[in-house]
N, C-alpha and C positions, 0 to 999 in steps of 0.2 A: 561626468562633469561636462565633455564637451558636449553631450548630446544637450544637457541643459541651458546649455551656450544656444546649441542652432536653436531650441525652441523658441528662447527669448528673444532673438532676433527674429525671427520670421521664415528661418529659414523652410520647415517645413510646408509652411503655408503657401511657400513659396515652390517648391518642391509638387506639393500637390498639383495649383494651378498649374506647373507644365507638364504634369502627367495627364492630365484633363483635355489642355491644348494638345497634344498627340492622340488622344481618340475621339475627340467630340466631333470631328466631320469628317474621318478617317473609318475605315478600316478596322473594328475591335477586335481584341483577340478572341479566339474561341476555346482554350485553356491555356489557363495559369497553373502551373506547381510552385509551392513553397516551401520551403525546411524553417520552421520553426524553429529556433532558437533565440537565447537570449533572458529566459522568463527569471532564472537564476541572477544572473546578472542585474536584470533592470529591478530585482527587489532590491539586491544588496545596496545597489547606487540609490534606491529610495529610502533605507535604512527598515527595510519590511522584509518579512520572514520569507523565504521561498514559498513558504507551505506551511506554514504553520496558524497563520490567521486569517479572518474574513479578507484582507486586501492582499492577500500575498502574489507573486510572481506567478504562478501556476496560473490561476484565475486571472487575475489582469490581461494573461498571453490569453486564455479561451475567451476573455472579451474583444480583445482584439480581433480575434479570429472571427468571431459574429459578426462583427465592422466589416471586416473584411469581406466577409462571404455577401453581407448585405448589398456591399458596394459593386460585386461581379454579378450579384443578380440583377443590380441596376443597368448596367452596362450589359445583361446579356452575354457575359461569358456562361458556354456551354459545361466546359471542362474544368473542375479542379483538384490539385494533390495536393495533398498537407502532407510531407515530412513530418512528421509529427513526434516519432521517440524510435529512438533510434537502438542499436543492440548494445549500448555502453552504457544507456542511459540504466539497464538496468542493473548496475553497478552501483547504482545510491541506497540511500538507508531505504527500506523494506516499505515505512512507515510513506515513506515522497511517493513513492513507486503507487504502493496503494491509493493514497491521495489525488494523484497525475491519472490514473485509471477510472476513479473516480467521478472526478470531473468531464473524462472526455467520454463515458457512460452518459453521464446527464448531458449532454451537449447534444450527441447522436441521438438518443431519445427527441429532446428538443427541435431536433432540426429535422426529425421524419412525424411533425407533429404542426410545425412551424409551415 
């Protein structure tokens, strides 16, 4: 809910431009790592399946992750970790697990193709 807050205001937008203003005549980094989380989450707050449909959390996070990676090949970072699934994660129904493996198959393909 609050996140739907910041978006409506701007705050993101806002957010970004000073992420921008810190590298755009600076110094870029040369790797980033991230842990992935949240895809769970930001379905249920959308009222969409984790995993279970075309728009679910699973996939919305590996799009994101494309944005993402798009955005570091713009800026020239060298380096990056994705966090990506972690040793709890394979604690979930069989069915998410397969799905989550799934998708990050097609992605890797994608991206040694891309």
């Amino acid at each position: 809910m609050l996140k739907n807050l910041f978006a409506a205001i701007g705050v993101y937008k806002i957010y970004q431009r000073w992420l921008w203003y810190q590298i755009k005549d600076g110094k870029r980094p040369e790797h980033i790592a991230i842990i992935l989380d949240g895809n769970r989450r930001w379905a249920t707050e959308q009222e969409k399946s984790p995993w279970l449909t075309d728009k679910w959390g699973h996939k919305q996070g590996a799009d994101t992750v494309e944005q993402l990676l798009d955005w570091c090949s713009m800026i020239n970072v060298k380096y990056i970790t994705l966090y990506s699934f972690s040793t709890e994660n394979f604690s979930r129904q069989s069915e998410e697990i397969t799905k989550i493996m799934q998708i990050a198959e097609e992605r890797f393909k994608k991206l040694l193709v891309d």
